[in-house]
DRENMIMAR-722355 format. One record per residue (C-alpha): residue in three letters; x, y, z. Coordinates in nm, 4 decimals. Example, Ala and Ser with C-alpha at 12.3 -4.5 7.8 and 13.67 -1.06 7.14 Angstrom:
+------+----------+----------+----------+
: code :        x :        y :        z :
+------+----------+----------+----------+
:  ALA :   1.2300 :  -0.4500 :   0.7800 :
:  SER :   1.3670 :  -0.1060 :   0.7140 :
+------+----------+----------+----------+
END
This chain:
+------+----------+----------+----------+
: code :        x :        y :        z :
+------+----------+----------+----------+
:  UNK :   2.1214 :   3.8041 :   6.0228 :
:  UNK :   2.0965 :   3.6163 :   5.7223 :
:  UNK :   1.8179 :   3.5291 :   5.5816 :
:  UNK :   1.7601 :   3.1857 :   5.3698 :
:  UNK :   1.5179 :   3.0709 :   5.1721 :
:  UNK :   1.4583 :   2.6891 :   5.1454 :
:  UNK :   1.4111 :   2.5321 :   4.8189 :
:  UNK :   1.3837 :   2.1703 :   4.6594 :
:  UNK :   1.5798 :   2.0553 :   4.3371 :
:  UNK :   1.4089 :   1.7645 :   4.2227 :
:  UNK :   1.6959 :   1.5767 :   4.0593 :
:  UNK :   1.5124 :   1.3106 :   3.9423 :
:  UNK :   1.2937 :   1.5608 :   3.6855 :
:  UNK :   1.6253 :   1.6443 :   3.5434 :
:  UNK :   1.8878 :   1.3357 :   3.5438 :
:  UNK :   1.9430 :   1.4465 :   3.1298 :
:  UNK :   2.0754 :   1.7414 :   3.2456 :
:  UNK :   2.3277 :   1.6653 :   3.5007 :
:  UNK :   2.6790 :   1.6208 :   3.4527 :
:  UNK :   2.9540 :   1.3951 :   3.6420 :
:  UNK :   3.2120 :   1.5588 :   3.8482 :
:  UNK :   3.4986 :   1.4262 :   3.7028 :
:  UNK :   3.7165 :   1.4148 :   4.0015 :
:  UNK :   3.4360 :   1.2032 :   4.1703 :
:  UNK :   3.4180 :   0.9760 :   3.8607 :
:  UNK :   3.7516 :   0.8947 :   3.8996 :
:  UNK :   3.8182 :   0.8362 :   4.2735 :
:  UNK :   3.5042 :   0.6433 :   4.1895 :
:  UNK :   3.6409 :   0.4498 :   3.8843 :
:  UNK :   3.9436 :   0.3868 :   4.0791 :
:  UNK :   3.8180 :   0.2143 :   4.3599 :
:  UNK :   3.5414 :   0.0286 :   4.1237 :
:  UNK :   3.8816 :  -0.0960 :   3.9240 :
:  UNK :   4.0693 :  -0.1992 :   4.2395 :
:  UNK :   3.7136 :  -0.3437 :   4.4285 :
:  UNK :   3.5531 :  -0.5225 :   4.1196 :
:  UNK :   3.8038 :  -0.8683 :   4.1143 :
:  UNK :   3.6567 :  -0.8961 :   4.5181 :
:  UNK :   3.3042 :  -0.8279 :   4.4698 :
:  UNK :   3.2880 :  -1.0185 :   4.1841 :
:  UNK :   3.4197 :  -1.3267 :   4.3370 :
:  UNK :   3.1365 :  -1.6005 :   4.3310 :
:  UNK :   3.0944 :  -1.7849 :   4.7265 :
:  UNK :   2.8076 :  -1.9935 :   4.6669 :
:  UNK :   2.4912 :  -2.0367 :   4.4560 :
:  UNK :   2.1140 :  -2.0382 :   4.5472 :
:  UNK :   1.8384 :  -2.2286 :   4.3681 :
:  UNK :   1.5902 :  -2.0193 :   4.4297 :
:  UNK :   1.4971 :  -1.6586 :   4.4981 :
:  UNK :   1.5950 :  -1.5599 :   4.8401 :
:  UNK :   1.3503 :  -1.2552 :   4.9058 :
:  UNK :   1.3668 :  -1.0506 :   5.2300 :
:  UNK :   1.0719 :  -0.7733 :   5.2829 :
:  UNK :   1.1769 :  -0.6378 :   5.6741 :
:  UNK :   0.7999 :  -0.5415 :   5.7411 :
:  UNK :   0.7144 :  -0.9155 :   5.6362 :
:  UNK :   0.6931 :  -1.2568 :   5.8546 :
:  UNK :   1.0290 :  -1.3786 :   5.8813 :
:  UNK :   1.2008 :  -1.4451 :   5.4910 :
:  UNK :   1.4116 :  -1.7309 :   5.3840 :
:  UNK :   1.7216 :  -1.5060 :   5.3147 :
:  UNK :   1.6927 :  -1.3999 :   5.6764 :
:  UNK :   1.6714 :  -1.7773 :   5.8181 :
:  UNK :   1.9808 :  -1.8588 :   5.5729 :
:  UNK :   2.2006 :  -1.5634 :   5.7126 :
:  UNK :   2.1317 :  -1.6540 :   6.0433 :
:  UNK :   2.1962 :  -2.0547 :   5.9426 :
:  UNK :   2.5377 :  -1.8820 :   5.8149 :
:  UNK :   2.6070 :  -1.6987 :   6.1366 :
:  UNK :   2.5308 :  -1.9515 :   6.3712 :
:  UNK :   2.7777 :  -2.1983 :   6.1835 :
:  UNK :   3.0371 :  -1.9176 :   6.1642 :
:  UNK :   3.0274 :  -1.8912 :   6.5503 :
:  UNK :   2.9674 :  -2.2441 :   6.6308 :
:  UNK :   2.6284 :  -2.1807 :   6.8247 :
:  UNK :   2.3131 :  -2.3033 :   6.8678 :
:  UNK :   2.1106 :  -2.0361 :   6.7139 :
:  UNK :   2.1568 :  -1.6857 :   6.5742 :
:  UNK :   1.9202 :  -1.3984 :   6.5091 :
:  UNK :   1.9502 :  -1.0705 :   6.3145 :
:  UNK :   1.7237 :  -0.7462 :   6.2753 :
:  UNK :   1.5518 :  -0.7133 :   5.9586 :
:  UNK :   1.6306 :  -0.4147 :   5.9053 :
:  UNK :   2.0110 :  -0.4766 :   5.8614 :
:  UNK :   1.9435 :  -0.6905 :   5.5646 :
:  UNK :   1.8624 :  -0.4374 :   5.2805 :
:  UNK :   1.8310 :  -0.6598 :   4.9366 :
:  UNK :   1.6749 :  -0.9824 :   4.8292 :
:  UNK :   1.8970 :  -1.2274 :   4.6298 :
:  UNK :   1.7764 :  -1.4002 :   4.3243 :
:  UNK :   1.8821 :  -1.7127 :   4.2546 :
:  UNK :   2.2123 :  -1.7953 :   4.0883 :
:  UNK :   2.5463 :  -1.7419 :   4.1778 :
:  UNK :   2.6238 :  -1.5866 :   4.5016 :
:  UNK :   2.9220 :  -1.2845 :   4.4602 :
:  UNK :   3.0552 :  -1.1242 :   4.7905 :
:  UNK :   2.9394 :  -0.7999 :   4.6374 :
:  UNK :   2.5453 :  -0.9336 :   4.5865 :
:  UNK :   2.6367 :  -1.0547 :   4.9714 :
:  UNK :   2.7772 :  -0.6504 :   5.1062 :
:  UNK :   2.4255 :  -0.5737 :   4.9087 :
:  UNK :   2.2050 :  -0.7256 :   5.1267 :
:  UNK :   2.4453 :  -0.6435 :   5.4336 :
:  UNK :   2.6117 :  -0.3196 :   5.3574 :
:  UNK :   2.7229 :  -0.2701 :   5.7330 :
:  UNK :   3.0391 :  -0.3438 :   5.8815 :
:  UNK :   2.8739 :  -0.5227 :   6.1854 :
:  UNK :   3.0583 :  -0.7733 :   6.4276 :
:  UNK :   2.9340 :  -1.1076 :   6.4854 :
:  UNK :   2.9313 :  -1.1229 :   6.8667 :
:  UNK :   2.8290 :  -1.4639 :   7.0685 :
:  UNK :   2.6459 :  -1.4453 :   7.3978 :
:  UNK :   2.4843 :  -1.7008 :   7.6531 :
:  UNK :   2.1424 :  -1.6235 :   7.7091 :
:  UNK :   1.8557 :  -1.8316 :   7.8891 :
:  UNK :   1.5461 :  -1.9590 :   7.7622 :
:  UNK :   1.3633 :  -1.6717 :   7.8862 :
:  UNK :   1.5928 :  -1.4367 :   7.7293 :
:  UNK :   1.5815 :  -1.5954 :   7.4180 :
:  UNK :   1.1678 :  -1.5953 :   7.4316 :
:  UNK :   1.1978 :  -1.2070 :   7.5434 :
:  UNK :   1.3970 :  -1.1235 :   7.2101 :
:  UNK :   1.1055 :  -1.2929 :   6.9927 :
:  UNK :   0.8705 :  -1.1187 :   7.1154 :
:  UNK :   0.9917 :  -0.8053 :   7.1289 :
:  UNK :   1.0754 :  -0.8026 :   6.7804 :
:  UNK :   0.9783 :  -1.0929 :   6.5758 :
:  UNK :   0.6127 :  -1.0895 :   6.7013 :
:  UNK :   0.6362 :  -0.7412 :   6.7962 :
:  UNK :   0.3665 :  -0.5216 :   6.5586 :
:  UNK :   0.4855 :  -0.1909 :   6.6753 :
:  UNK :   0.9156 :  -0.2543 :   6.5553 :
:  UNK :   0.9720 :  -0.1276 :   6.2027 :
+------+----------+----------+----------+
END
């Protein structure tokens, strides 16, 4: 039996003395190269900041994602989890790669037909819901 020993390398006390892998810098650079003209691209613009704490009361960035989902689908309202929305967006221009910040996931936009009750069941449980996070 082996035995091992567990130990912590603090990386941050230490960033001056690390050194990039230079096969990883340039898979990296490559695909930086190849993914900066897309991420780059500007979609929209905001006025102001659009802030987004998940642990807060509902933000404005989430009510304008959902405003963008539910016109995307063609429905009468949409809802997402806070936690899938992991940046705030300050105002300005609007690049898809500011946009795969804020939702870095690779989710699908499904539609549904739900009742009232349904619909008042999902608030609660995690909109007004103290004990999700």
């Amino acid at each position: 039996m082996i035995n091992a020993e567990p130990s912590l390398d603090n990386l941050y006390e230490r960033v001056d003395s690390l050194q990039d892998d230079q096969v990883t810098l340039a898979i990296y650079n490559n695909y930086k190269e190849e993914l900066e003209p897309i991420l780059e691209r500007v979609l929209g613009r905001t006025i102001v900041d659009l802030e987004h704490d998940r642990y807060a009361e509902p933000s404005l960035l989430g009510e304008w994602i959902c405003d963008v989902m539910r016109n995307k689908a063609d429905v009468q309202i949409a809802m997402t989890n806070g936690g899938g929305l992991r940046a705030s967006m300050p105002a300005g221009e609007i690049t898809a790669g500011e946009l795969y910040e804020v939702m870095p996931f690779d989710n699908t936009l499904y539609t549904m037909r739900l009742s009232d009750s349904d619909i008042k069941k999902n608030i609660e449980h995690v909109i007004m819901n103290e004990n999700v996070g």
